[in-house]
N, C-alpha and C positions, 0 to 999 in steps of 0.2 A: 259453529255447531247449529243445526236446525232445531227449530223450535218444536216440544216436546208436549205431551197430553197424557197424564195419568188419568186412568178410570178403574173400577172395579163392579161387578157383577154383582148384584146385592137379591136380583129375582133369580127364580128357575127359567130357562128357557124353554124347559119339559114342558110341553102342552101346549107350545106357540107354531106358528106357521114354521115350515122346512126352511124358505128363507132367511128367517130370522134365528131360527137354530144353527143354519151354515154361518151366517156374519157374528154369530158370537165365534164360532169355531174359528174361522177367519182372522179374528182381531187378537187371538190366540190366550184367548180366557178358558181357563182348563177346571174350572173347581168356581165356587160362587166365596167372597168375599177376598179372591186373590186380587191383586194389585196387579196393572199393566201397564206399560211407558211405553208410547209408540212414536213416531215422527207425527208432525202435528201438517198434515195436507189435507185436503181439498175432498181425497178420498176415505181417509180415517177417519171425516168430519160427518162426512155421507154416512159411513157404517156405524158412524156412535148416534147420529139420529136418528138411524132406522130402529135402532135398538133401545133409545131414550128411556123407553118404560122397565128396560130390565138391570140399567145400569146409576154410575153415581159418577161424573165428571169431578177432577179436583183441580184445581190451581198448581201448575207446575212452575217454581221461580227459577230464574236463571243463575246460571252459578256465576259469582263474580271471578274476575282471574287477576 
């Protein structure tokens, strides 16, 4: 299983640049304090930095099996 990234939207993106309005849309955050798990790439890493100010990265652990 690939490695995982939860974040959650904790700003408005109301009043920020159209780019960064579209990459919250993008990373498919619908509402401000909803939870998101996405595959953890190269690209999802790019769209949570550009966004760094409106969001909250958490520690996802891996499930044992």
């Amino acid at each position: 299983m690939a490695p995982r990234v939860t974040f959650r939207q904790i700003r408005s993106a109301s009043g920020h640049q159209a780019d960064q309005q579209r990459t919250v849309d993008a990373l498919g955050i619908r509402r401000l304090n909803q939870w998101v798990e996405q595959n953890d790439t190269p690209q999802i890493r790019g769209m949570l930095f550009k966004i760094r100010h409106l969001i909250e990265v958490a520690e996802t652990k891996a499930k044992a099996k």
